[in-house]
N, C-alpha and C positions, 0 to 999 in steps of 0.2 A: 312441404314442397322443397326445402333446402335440400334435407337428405338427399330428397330421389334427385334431384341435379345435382348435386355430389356425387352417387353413384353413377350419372353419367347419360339417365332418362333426357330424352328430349319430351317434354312436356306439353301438352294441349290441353287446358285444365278450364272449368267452368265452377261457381260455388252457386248453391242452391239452396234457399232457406225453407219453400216453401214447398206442398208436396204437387201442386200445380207447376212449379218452375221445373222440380224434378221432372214431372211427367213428360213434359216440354221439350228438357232437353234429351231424357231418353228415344222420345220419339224422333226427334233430330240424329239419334243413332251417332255411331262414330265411335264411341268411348270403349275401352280396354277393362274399365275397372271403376268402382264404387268405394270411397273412403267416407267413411259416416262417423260423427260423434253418436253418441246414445242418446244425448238430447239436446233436443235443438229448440228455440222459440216457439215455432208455427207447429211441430209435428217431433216426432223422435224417429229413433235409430230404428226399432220395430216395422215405427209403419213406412218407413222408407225401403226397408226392406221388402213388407208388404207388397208395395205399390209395382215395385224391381220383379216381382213371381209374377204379380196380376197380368204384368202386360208382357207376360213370354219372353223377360231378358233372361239370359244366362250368364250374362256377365259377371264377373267376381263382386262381392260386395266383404268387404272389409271395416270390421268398428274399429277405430280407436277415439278411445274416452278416458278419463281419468278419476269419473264419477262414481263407479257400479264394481260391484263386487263379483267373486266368483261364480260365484251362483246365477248372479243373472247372465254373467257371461257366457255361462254353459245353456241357458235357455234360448240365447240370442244364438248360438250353433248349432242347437237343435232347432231352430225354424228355421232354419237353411244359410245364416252368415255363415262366411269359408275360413274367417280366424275374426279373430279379439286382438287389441293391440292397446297397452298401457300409456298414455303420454307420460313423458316424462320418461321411459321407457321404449327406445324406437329402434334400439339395438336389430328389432328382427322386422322394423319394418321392408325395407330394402330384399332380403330374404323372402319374406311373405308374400309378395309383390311378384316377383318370381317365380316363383314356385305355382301361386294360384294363375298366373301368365300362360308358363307351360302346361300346366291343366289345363286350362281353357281352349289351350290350342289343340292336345290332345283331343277332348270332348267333340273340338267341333267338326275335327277331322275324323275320330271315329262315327260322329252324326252324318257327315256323308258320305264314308262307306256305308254305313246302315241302308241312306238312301239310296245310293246305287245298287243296293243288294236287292230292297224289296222294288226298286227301277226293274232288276232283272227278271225279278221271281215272276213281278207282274209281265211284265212282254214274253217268258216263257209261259205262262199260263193261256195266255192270248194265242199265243204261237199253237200249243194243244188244242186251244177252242177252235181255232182255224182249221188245222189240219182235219180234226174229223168231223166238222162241219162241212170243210171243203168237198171231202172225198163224194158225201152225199148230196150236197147241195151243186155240184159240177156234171152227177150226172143225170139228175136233173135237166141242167140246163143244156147237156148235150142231147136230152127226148125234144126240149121243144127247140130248139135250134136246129138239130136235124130235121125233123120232121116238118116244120116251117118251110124247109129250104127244099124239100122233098113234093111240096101240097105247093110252094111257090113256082118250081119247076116244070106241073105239070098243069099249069092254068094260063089261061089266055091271058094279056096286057089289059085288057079291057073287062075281065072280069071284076063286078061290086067290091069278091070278098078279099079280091087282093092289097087292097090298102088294110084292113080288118089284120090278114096276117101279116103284113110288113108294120104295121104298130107291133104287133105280138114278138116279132123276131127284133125290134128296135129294142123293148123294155127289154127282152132276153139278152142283149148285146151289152144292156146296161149293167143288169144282176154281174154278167160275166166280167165288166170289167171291175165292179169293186171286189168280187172275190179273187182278179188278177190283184187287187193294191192291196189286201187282207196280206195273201200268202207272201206279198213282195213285204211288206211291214217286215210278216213273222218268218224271212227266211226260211218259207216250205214252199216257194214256187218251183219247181223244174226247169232250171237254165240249161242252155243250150249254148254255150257261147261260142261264136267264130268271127274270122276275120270279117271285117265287112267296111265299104267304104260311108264313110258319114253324110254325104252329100249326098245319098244313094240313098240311105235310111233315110233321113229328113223329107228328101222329096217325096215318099212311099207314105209318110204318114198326113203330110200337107193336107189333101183332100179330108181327111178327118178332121184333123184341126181346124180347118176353115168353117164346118158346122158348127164347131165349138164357139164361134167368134160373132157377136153382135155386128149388123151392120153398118156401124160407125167407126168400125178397128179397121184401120189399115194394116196390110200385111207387108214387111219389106224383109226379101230374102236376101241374103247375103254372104252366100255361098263361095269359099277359096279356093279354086280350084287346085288338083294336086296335095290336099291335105294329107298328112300321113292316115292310113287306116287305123282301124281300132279292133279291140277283139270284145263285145258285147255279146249276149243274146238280143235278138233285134227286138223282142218284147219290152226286152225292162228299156231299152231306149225308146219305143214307140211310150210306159207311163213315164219317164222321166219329160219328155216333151208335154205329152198331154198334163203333167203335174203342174208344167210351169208355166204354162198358156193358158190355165184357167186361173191360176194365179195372179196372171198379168191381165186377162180378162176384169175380174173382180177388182180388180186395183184399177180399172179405166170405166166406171158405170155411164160415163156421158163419152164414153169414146175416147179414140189418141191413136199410136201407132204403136206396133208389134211389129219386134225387128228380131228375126230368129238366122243365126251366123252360125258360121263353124273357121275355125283358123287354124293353123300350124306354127310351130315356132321351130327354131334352128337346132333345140335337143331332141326332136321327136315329138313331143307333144301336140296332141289336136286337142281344141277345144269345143266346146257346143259354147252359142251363147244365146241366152235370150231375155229380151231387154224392152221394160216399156216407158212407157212416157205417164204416169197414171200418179195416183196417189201418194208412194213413197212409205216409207216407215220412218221412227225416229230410230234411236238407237237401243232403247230397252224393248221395241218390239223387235228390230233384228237380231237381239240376242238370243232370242228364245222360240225362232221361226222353224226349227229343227227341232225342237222338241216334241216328241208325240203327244196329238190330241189337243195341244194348242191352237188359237186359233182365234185371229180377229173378226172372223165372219159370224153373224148373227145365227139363233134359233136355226137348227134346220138347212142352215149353207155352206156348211164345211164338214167335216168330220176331225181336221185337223192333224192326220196323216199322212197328207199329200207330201210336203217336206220332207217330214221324217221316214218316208219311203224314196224319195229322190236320194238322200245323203245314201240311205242302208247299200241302194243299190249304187251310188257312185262309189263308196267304200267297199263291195264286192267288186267291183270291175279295176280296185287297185286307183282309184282315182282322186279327185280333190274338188269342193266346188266352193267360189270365191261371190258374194253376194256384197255388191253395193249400193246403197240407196240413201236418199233423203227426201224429208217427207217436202211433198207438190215437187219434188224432179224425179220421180220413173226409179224404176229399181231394175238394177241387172242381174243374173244369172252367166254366172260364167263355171260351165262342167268340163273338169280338166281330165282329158285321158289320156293314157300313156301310149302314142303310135308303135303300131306293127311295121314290119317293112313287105313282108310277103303279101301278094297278091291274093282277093279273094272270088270265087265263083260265086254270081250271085244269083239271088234267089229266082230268077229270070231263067236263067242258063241253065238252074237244077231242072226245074221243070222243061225246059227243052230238052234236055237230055234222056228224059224218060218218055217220052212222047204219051202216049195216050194215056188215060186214067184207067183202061179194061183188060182184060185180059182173062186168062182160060184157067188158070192156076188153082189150085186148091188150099183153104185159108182154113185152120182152126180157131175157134173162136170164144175166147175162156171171157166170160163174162157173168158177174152174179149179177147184176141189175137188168133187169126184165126191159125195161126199156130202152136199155141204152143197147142191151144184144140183139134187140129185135132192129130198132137203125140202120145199126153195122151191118145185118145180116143182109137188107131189105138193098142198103145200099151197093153192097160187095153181088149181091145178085144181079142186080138190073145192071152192073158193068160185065158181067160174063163169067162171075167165080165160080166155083163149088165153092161152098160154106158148110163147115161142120160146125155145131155149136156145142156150148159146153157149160154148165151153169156153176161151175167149179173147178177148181187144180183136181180131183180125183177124178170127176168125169169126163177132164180133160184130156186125164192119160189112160183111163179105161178108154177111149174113143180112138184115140191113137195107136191103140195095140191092135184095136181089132180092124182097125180101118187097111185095109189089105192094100192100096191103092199109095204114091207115094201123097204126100203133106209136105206143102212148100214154102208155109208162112204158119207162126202160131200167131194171133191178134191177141194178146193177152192185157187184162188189165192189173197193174202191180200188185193191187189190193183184193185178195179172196178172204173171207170167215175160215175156210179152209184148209190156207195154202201158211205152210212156217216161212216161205218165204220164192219168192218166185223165181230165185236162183235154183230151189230141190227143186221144184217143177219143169225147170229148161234139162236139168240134167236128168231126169227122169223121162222127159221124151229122145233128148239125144242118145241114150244109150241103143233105140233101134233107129233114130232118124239122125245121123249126125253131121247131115248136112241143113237141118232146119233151120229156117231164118227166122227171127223173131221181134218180131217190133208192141213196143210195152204202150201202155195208155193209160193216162193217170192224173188226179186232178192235183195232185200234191207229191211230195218228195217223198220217198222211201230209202229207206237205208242197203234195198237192194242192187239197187241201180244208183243211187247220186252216192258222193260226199259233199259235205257238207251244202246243200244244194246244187252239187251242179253236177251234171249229165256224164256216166263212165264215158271215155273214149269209146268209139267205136258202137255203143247203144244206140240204138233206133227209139223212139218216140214220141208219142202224139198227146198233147195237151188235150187232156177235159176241160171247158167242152168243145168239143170239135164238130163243123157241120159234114156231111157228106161227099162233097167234093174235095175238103182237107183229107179225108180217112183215105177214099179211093186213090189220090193222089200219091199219099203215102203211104199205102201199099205196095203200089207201082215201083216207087222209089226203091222202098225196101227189095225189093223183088231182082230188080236192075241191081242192086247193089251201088246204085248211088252215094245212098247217105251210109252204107257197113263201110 
């Protein structure tokens, strides 16, 4: 010990005779390094060493003895001591010290890059399961969502079988929004982002959240007028709320209050806040609350993505979110975005703008899933279209050559078996129609239309799955040149 405070180590040192005390104090954690004679009373240098693998340290372990010979020194290196040291001889201890220091530092720093890497490989693996899982499993859920909403529309209030299919469109609402939190995780949802005002959003998704909420939660809005705007897509704001209200949910099982805020500060910034009165965390469970697939809730109550799809998308929107709690006083959320200063048109005023959902127009309609064209088609009819259909990009533009008549919308879906890319498919029908408008639909991102998820300028499109009244609506849109 003289030496190493000599050279100038500040020292926190423990002696250990026995291989229980060892154990002891390894598990106590803290220590830098292992200095061992080769034999000790209760146990030797071996099984100390032993004992130091058994329980997963990596720590340095160093002999110095004055007992044992070459040979046994070279055995004691080959079971994994990191040097031998002579007493009587300590010339290299101080050096050695060092040296197995900066190795260890090395090791632990290249051990989590490793981890970070297979961190990555796995959430891009995820990200692939997603995407073509999604493309099939979206449309799906836009047969029985539309068609729901189709068989709903055309049946009395008073009809038996109408609760029958409003369960049915409930659980489809459900499917649809984890495979919204899947694609939000893996970075392949299709964003949309624009201006919009926070206290506009919030109040738009209220009414959801409220079913979300046991009848012992109190609700307290607390909404700042005048906040500066924000530029989101208003979906990943309608899970970033729903993430953090079931959160706050779950953290209140015998009730308390639910306080959902938005503020402004003096550099621009608007914040979301939401804040309960419920269970709290300590500090090693708020450390680790963003981490994917964690998760204090039991068998079967969490998936443990909720979080770590809040941060993904607050870190897409350029943002920051500031989380305080202690446990029995409540935990806050506080999502930091950056304000806009321009005014936005909102989602109200689009649709007034376009006035009715029908019209006389003529719509192509490139679709390979059977049911999700038969929908489209069922519903673009009963509003007043022609529909041409098309079960593919080639059938799409042999339909279009021959169709003599003009084409004033293509309805295309991004994703064909057939299609290299649905960018050659717009250009293959613009070359005789080059006034076509076209509006894309897709249950996940494509590298034809987004970068890195988020929506070209100026593209038109409709989320899978979508019900009938969103499609016609968005036709219209399209058509008026609203959203181009």
């Amino acid at each position: 010990m003289h030496e190493l405070r000599a050279a100038g180590f500040d020292l926190t040192c423990e002696r250990v005779e026995t291989a229980q005390a060892m154990k002891e104090a390894l598990e106590r954690g803290g220590w830098d390094i292992v200095l061992s004679d080769y034999s000790l009373p209760t146990f030797s240098g071996p099984d100390a060493l032993h004992l130091k693998q058994t329980m997963g340290s990596d720590i340095p372990f160093i002999i110095v003895s004055g007992t044992i010979g070459e040979e046994t020194a070279v055995s004691a290196l080959k079971a994994g001591a990191h040097d031998f040291l002579v007493k009587g001889r300590l010339a290299r201890l101080v050096p050695a010290i060092d040296r197995e220091l900066r190795d260890a530092a090395e090791r632990r720093e290249r051990k989590q890059l490793e981890e970070q890497l297979n961190h990555a490989q796995k959430m891009e693996a995820i990200g692939q399961l997603a995407g073509s899982v999604a493309h099939d499993f979206n449309n799906v859920l836009t047969a029985i969502l539309g068609f729901c909403e189709l068989a709903l529309g055309g049946m009395a209030p008073e009809a038996p079988e109408r609760d029958d299919l409003m369960e049915i469109r409930n659980a489809g609402e459900r499917a649809a929004g984890l495979t919204r939190q899947l694609l939000a995780f893996s970075r392949q949802q299709v964003l949309q982002p624009k201006v919009h005002d926070l206290n506009s959003l919030v109040n738009g998704v209220l009414p959801m959240l409220r079913r979300l909420l046991i009848e012992n939660i109190d609700v307290v809005l607390s909404l700042e007028a005048n906040a500066p705007k924000i530029r989101i897509d208003a979906t990943q704001l309608e899970q970033i709320l729903i993430n953090l209200v079931v959160n706050a949910r779950d953290a209140m099982p015998r009730g308390g209050r639910l306080t959902i805020g938005t503020r402004g500060d003096a550099v621009g910034t608007t914040a979301l806040v939401v804040a309960d009165t419920g269970e709290g965390m300590d500090e090693a469970t708020r450390a680790r609350i963003f981490e994917p697939f964690f998760t204090t809730k039991g068998a079967g109550k969490g998936t443990g993505l909720g979080l770590a799809t809040v941060q993904r998308i607050v870190k897409q929107c350029d943002g920051s979110i500031d989380v305080t709690s202690e446990p029995r006083n409540g935990t806050t959320f506080r999502v930091n975005f950056p304000g806009v200063a321009h005014p936005a048109a909102s989602h109200q005023e689009l649709h007034a703008a376009t006035g009715a959902s029908g019209g006389s127009e003529t719509v192509l309609l490139a679709e390979d899933d059977p049911s999700v064209r038969l929908l489209a088609r069922l519903s673009l009819r009963r509003c007043g279209y022609t529909v041409l259909e098309a079960g593919s990009a080639t059938e799409a533009v042999a339909i279009a050559n021959d169709y003599a008549k003009p084409i004033d919308l293509l309805l295309s879906d991004v994703i064909m078996p057939d299609s290299t890319g649905n960018a050659l498919l717009i250009d293959r029908l613009r070359i005789r129609r080059p006034d076509l408008r076209v509006l894309y639909m897709s249950g996940y991102t494509d590298d034809a239309i987004v970068h890195h998820g988020v929506l070209d300028e100026g593209t038109a499109f409709l989320q899978k799955p979508f019900t009938p009244q969103a499609l016609t609506q968005k036709v219209r849109e399209v058509l008026e040149g609203v959203t181009q």
